[in-house]
C-alpha positions in Angstrom: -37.9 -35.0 -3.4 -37.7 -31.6 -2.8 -36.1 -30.1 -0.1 -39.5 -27.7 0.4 -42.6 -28.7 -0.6 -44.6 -27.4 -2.8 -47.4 -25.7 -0.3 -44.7 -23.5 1.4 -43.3 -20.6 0.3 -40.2 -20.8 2.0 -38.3 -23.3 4.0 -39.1 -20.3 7.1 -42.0 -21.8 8.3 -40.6 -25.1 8.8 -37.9 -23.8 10.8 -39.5 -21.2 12.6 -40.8 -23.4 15.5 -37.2 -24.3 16.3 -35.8 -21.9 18.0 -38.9 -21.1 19.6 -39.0 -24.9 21.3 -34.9 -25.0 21.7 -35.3 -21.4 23.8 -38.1 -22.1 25.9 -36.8 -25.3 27.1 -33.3 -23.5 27.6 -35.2 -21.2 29.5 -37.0 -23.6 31.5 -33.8 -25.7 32.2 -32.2 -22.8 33.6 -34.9 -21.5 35.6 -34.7 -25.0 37.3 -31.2 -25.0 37.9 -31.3 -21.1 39.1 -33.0 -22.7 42.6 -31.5 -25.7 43.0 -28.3 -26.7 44.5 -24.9 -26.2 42.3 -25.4 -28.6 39.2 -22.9 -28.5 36.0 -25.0 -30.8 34.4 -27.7 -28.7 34.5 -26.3 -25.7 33.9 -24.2 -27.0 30.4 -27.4 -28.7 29.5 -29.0 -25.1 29.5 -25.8 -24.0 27.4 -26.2 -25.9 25.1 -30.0 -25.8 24.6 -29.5 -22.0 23.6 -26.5 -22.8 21.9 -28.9 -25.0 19.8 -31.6 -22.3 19.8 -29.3 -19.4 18.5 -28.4 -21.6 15.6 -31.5 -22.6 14.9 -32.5 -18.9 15.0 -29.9 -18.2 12.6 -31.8 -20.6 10.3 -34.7 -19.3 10.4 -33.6 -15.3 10.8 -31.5 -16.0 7.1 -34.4 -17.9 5.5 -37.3 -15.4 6.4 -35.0 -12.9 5.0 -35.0 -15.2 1.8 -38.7 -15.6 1.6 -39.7 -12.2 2.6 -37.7 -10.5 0.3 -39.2 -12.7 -3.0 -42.8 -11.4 -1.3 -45.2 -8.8 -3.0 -46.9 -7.0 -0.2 -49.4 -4.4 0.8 -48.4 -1.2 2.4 -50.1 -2.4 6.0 -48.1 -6.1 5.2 -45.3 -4.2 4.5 -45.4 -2.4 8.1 -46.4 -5.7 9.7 -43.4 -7.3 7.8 -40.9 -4.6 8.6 -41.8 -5.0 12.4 -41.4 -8.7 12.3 -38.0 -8.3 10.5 -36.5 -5.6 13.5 -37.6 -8.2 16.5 -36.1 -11.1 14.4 -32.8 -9.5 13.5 -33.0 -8.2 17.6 -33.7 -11.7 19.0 -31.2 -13.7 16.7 -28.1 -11.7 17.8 -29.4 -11.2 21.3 -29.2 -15.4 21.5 -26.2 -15.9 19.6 -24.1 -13.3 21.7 -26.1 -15.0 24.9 -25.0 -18.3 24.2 -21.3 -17.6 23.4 -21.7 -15.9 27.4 -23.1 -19.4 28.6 -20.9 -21.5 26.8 -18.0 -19.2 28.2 -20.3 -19.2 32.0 -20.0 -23.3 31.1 -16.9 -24.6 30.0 -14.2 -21.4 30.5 -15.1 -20.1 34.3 -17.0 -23.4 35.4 -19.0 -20.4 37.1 -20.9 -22.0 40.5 -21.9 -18.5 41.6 -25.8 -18.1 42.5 -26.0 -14.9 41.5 -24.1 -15.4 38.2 -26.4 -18.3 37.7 -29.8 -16.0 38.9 -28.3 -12.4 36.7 -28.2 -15.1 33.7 -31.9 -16.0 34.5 -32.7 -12.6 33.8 -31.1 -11.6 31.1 -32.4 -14.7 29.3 -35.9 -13.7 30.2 -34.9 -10.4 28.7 -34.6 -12.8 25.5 -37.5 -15.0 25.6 -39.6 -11.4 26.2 -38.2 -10.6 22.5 -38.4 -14.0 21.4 -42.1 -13.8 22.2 -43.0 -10.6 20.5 -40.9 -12.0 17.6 -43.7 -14.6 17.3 -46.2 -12.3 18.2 -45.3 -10.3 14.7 -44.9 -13.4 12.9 -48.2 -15.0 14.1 -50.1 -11.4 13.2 -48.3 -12.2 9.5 -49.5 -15.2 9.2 -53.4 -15.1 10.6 -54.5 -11.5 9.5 -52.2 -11.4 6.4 -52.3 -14.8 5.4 -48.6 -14.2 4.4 -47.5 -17.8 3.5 -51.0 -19.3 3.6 -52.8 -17.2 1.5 -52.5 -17.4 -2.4 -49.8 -15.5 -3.7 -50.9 -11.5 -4.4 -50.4 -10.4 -8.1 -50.1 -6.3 -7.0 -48.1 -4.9 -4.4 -44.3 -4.1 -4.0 -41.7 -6.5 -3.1 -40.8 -5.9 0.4 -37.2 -5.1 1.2 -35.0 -4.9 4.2 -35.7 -1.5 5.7 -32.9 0.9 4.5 -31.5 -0.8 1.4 -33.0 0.2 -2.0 -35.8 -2.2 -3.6 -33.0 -3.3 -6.5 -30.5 -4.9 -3.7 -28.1 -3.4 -4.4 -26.1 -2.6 -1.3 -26.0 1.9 -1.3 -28.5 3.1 1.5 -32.0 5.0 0.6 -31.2 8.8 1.4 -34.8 10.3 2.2 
C-alpha cells in the first residue's frame, strides 16, 4: 500500500491539518494557564503541544515545497501559490524558534513569572495570526484554484520557489 494514495497529489494535504490542530490547542492550553494560578503541568503541556506543532509544521512546510514545485500553474495560481509559500516559510520558523523559547521557558528557567507566562501569550497570538493567514492562502489554493482537487493542467509553468531559477539549480534570478 502506498504511502499516498492515489487521489492526492502530494502527502501536503494530509499533513496540513496538523499543525493547524497541534497550534491551536497549544494556544488554547496556554491561554488557560496565562489566568490561572502557577501550573508546570500546564504550562509544559503547552510546550510541548507547539513543540509538536513546529514539527508537524516542518512536515508539512517541506512537503508543500515538494508538491508545489512538481505543479504547472497559471500566472494568477502562481501569485496565489507564491503568497502561500512566504506565510508558510514565515509561520514554520516563527513556531520552531517559539517552541525552542518554551521548551527553554519549561524545562531550563522553570519560569513561574505572570508576565513571562502573559508576554508568551502574545507573541504566540502573533503566531496563530500568521498561522491563520497561512491557511487563509492555502484554503484560497485549494477552493478558487482547485490546486490539488482539480485535474491536473496540461499548460502552464512549473511554479518555483520565488528567487531561484525554474531549472533548480541553486544561482539566484538577477532581474
Amino acid at each position: 500500500m502506498p504511502l499516498i494514495p492515489d487521489w492526492a497529489p502530494s502527502i501536503h494535504p494530509l499533513l496540513v491539518h496538523f499543525p493547524i490542530t497541534l497550534l491551536i490547542t497549544a494556544f488554547t492550553v496556554d491561554l488557560i494557564g496565562a489566568w490561572r494560578p502557577v501550573s508546570a503541568p500546564v504550562r509544559d503541556s503547552a510546550s510541548w503541544l507547539y513543540c509538536g506543532g513546529a514539527l508537524m509544521a516542518l512536515a508539512a512546510y517541506f512537503s508543500g515545497l515538494g508538491g508545489a514545485s512538481t505543479l504547472l500553474v497559471s500566472f494568477d495560481e502562481d501569485i496565489a501559490l507564491t503568497a502561500h509559500f512566504t506565510w508558510a516559510e514565515r509561520t514554520t520558523w516563527f513556531f520552531v524558534f517559539f517552541a525552542s523559547f518554551r521548551l527553554s521557558m519549561s524545562y531550563i528557567w522553570h519560569s513561574t513569572s505572570r508576565w513571562l507566562r502573559v508576554a508568551s501569550l502574545l507573541i504566540s497570538l502573533t503566531g496563530v495570526g500568521m498561522l491563520l493567514a497561512t491557511a487563509e492562502h492555502g484554503g484560497r489554493l485549494v477552493f478558487r484554484y482547485g490546486v490539488g482537487v482539480s485535474p491536473v493542467p496540461t499548460s502552464g509553468h512549473l511554479w518555483t520557489v520565488p528567487g531561484q531559477p525554474p531549472d533548480g539549480s541553486s544561482q539566484r534570478n538577477t532581474r
